[in-house]
C-alpha positions as CSV (number, residue, x, y, z in Angstrom):
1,X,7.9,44.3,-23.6
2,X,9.9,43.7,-26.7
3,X,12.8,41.8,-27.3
4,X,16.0,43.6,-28.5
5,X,18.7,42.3,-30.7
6,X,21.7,44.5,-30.9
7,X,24.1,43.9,-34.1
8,X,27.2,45.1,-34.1
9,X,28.6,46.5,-37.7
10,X,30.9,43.9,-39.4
11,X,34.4,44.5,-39.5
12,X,35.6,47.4,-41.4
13,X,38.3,49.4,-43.0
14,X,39.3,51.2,-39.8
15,X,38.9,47.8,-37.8
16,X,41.8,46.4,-39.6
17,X,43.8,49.6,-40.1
18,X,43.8,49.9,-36.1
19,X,41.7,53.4,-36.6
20,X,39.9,54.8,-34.4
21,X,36.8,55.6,-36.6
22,X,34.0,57.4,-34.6
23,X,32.2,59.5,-37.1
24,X,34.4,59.7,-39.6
25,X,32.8,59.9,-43.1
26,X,33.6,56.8,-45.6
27,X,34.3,54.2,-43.5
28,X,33.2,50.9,-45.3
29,X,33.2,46.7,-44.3
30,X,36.1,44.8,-45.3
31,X,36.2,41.9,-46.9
32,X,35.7,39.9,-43.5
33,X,33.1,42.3,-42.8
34,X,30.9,41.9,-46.5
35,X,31.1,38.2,-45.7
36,X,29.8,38.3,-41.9
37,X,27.2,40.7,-43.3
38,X,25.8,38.3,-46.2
39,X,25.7,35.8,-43.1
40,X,23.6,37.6,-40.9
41,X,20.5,36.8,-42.9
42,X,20.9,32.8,-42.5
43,X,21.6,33.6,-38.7
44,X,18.7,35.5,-38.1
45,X,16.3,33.0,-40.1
46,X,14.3,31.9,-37.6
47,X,13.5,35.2,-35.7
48,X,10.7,37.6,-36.7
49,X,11.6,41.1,-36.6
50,X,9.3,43.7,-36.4
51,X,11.7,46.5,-37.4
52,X,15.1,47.4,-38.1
53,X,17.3,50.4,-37.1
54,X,20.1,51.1,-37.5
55,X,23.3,54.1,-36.4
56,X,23.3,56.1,-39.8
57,X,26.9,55.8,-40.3
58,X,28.2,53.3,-43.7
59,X,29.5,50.3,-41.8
60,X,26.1,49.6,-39.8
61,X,24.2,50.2,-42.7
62,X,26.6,48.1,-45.4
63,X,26.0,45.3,-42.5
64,X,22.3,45.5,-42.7
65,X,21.9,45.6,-46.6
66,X,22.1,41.8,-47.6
67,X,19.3,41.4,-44.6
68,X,17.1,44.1,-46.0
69,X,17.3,42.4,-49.4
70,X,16.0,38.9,-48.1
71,X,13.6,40.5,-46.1
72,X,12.4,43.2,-48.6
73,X,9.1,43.6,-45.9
74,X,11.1,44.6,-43.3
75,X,11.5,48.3,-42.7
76,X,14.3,50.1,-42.1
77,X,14.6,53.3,-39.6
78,X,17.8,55.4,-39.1
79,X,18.5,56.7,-35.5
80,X,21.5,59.1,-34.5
81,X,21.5,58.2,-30.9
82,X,22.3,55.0,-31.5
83,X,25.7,56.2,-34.0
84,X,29.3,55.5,-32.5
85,X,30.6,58.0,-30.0
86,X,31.5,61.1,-31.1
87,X,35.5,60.8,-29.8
88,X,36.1,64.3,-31.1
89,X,39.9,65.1,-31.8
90,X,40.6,61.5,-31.3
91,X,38.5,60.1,-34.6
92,X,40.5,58.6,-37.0
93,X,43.4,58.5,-35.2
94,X,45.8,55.7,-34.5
95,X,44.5,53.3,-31.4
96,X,48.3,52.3,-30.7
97,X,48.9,56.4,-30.5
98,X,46.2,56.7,-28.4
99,X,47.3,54.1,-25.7
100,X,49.9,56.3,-24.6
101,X,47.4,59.5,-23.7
102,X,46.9,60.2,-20.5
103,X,43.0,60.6,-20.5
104,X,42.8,56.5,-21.7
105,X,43.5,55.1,-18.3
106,X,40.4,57.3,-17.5
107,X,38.5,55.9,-21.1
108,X,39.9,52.3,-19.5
109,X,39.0,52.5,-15.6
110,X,37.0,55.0,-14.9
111,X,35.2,55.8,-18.1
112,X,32.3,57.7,-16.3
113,X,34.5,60.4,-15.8
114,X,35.9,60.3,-19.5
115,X,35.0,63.2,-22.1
116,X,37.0,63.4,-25.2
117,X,38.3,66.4,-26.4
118,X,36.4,68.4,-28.9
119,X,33.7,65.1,-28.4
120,X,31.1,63.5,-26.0
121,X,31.4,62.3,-22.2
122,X,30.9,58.3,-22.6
123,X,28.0,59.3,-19.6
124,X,26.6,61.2,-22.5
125,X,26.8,58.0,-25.4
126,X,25.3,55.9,-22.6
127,X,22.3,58.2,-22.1
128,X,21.2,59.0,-25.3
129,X,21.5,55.0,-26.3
130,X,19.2,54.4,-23.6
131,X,16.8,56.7,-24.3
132,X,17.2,55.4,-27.8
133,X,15.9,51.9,-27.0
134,X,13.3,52.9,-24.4
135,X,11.8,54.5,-26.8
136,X,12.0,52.1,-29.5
137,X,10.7,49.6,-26.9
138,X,7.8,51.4,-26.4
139,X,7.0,51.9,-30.3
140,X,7.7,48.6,-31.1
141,X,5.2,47.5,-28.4
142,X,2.3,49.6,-29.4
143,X,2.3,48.6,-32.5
144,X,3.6,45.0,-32.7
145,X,3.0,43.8,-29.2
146,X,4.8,42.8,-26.4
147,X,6.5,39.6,-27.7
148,X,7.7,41.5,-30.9
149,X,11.4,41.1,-31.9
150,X,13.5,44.4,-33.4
151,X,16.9,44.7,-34.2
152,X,19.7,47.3,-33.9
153,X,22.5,47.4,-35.4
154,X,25.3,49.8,-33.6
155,X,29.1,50.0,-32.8
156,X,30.6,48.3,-30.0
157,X,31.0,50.7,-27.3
158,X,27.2,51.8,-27.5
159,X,26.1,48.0,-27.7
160,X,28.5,47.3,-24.5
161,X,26.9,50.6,-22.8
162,X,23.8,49.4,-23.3
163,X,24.5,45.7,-21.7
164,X,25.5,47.3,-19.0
165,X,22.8,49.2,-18.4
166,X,20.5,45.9,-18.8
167,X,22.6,44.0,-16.3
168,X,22.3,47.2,-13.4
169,X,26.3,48.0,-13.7
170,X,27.7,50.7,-13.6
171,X,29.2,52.2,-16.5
172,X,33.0,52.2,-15.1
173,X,32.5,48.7,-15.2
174,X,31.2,48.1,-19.1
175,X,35.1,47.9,-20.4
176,X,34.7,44.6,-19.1
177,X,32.3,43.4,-21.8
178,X,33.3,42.6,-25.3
179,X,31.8,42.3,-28.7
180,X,32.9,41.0,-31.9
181,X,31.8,42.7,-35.0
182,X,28.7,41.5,-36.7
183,X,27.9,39.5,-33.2
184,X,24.5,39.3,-31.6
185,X,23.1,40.3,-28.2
186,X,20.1,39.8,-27.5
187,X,17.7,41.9,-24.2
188,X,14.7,40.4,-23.7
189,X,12.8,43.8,-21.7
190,X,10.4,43.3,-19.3
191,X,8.0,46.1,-17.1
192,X,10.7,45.2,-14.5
193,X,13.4,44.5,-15.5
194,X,15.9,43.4,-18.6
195,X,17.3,39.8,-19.3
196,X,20.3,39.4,-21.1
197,X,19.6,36.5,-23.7
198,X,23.5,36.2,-25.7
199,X,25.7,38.6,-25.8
200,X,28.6,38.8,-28.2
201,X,26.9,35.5,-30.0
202,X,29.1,35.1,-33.4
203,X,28.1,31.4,-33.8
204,X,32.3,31.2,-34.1
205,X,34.2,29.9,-31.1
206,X,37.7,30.1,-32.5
207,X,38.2,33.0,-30.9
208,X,38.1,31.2,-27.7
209,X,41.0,29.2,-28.4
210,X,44.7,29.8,-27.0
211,X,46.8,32.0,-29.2
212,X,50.1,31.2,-30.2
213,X,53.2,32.9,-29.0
214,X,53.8,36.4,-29.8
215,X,57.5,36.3,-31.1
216,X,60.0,38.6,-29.2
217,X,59.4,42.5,-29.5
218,X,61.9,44.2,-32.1
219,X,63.3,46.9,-30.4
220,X,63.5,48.7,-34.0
221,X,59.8,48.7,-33.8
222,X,58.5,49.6,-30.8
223,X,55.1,51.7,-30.4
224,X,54.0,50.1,-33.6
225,X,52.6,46.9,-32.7
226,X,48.7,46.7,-33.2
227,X,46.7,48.4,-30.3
228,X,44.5,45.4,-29.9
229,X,47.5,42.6,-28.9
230,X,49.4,45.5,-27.3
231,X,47.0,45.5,-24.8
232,X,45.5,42.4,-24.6
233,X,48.0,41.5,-21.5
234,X,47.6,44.5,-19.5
235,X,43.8,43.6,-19.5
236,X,42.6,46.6,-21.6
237,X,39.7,46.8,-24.1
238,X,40.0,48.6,-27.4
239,X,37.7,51.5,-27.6
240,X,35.8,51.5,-30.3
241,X,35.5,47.6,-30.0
242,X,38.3,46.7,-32.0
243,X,38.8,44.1,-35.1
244,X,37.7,41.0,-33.0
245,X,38.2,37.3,-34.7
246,X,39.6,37.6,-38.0
């Protein structure tokens, strides 16, 4: 079967502003995320694709527009079940607010059982991603053959739901995977089973390196410290995937 290369969006607006984005209309790359965009193209030089297809909200497709113009053959579908999770009353929120809800130690360790309110289950966002590339696999297949390559480009819970799904775990277990923005991860599917190729690949290892001392909290500002290294300790992931490597 065909080979699968997830994408996540590159780093936006919301990203850096510590939102939680979901759906929310208007939410664009930054700077950081134009530039990992106008990368991707030299990245994925050497790789074929047979199609792109991407979540319809800006941020995946502002990631996949500088690819789409070097490959001008390459053709472009839209698919909804691949869009971020719909986190309801929680989009566009703060993530540091959200840390202190009760239902996020649910979204953290047991997120099968997690449904946000006025939003989807994260059962639900698995599922229908899922179905979403079986599908696609099939297409793909019939009409390019079975070593064809296609990409996706997504948001990182869906891309982390769907590694987890390739690797057999279970989906209370997929807060243990991260992805950077505009990383790679690659499936290669099979009629028995997945294999996981890269995951998370950004070509960029400086994330990997020690990070300096955080000074001494300010007692003046307390609850406003950046979700992402308010958490980091306690062994939490961001929802929503977070800002990643600057």
């Amino acid at each position: 079967m065909a080979t699968l290369i997830l994408v996540r969006h590159g780093r936006s607006t919301a990203n850096t502003a510590g939102l939680l984005a979901g759906w929310t209309p208007g939410v664009a790359l930054d700077e950081r995320g134009a530039e990992q965009a106008a990368a991707l193209p030299g990245r994925l030089a050497a790789v074929p694709l047979a199609a792109a297809v991407s979540s319809p909200l800006q941020r995946c497709h502002e990631t996949l527009a500088p690819l789409l113009a070097a490959r001008p053959e390459l053709e472009l579908h839209t698919d909804d079940r691949i869009g971020e999770c719909h986190y309801g009353d929680w989009s566009n929120r703060k993530l540091s607010e959200l840390s202190d809800e009760p239902l996020m130690k649910i979204v953290q360790q047991h997120p099968s059982a997690a449904a946000f309110p006025g939003g989807e289950s994260m059962r639900a966002m698995q599922a229908r991603a899922v179905d979403a590339v079986r599908e696609w696999n099939a297409r793909i297949e019939e009409e390019h053959g079975s070593d064809a390559v296609f990409l996706m480009c997504s948001h990182g819970d869906i891309i982390k739901s769907l590694v987890a799904d390739a690797l057999g775990m279970h989906l209370d277990l997929f807060q243990r995977i991260h992805v950077d923005p505009c990383s790679v991860t690659a499936v290669r599917y099979t009629p028995t089973r997945p294999f996981l190729l890269r995951l998370g690949d950004t070509g960029d290892f400086g994330s990997l390196a020690p990070r300096p001392a955080a000074p001494a909290p300010d007692p003046a500002a307390a609850g406003t410290a950046d979700f992402e290294s308010a958490t980091e300790d306690g062994g939490n992931a961001v929802v929503g995937g977070g800002a990643g490597a600057a």
